[in-house]
C-alpha positions as CSV (number, residue, x, y, z in Angstrom):
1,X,100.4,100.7,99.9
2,X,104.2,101.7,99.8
3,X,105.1,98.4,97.6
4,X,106.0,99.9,94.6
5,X,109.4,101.5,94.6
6,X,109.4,104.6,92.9
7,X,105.3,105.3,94.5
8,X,101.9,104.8,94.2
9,X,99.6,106.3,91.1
10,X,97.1,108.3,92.1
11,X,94.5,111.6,90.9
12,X,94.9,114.7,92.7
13,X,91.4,115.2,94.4
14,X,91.9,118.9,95.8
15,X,94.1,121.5,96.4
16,X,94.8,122.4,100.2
17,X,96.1,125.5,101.7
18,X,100.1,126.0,102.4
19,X,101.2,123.5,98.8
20,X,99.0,120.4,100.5
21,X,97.0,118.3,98.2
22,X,94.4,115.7,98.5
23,X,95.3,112.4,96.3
24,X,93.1,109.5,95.6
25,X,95.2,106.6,95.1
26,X,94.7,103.4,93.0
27,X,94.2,101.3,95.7
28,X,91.2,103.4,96.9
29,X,92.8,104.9,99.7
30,X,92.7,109.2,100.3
31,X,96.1,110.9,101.7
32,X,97.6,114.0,102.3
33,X,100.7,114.8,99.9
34,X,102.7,117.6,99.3
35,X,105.0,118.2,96.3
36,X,109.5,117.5,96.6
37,X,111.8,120.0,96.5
38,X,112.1,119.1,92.6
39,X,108.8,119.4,91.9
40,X,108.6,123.0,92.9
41,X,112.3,123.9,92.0
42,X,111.3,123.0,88.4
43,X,108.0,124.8,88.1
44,X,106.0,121.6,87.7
45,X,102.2,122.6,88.4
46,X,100.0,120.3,89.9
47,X,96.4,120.6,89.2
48,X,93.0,118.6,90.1
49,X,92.4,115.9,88.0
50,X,96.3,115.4,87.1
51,X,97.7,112.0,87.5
52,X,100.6,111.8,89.8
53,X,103.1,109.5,91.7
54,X,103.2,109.6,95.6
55,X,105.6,108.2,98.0
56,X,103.8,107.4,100.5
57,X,105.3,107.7,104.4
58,X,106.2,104.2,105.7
59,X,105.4,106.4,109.4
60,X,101.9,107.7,108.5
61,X,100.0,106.3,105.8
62,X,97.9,109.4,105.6
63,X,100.2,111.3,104.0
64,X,102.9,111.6,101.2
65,X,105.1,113.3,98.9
66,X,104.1,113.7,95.3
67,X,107.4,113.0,93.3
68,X,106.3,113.0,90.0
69,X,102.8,114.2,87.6
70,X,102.1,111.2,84.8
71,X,101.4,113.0,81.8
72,X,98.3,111.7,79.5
73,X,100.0,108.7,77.7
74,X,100.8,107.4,81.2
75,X,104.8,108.5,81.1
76,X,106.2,110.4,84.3
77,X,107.0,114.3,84.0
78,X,109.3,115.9,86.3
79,X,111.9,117.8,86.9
80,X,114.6,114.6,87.2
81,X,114.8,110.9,86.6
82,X,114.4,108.8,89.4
């Protein structure tokens, strides 16, 4: 699941209490995630239905970090290059 190296795409499902989300990945699976430090520093919002990128935790494969939100065309938006 963690194979790619910048993270895994994925559709924000649902939004949890306390800045959790629940992502649907690509590969089918359902995780946890909540949004980096740059994400929230730069005002990025993350709704359902957006397409994002998730690291996913090589400790717990249930849950992640959303570092990025793919805008329509398919291109990353956030608030830095990785």
């Amino acid at each position: 699941m963690a194979g790619e190296p910048g993270g895994v795409r994925g559709t924000v499902l649902a939004q949890l209490p306390r800045a959790l989300y629940r992502v649907g990945l690509d590969s089918g699976h359902v995780i946890t995630a909540h949004g980096t430090g740059d994400i929230h520093r730069n005002f990025v919002r993350i709704l359902v239905g957006d397409r994002v990128v998730v690291r996913v935790s090589p400790v717990d494969v249930t849950r992640g970090r959303i570092i990025g939100r793919l805008e329509p065309g398919g291109r990353r938006q956030n608030g830095s290059e990785l």
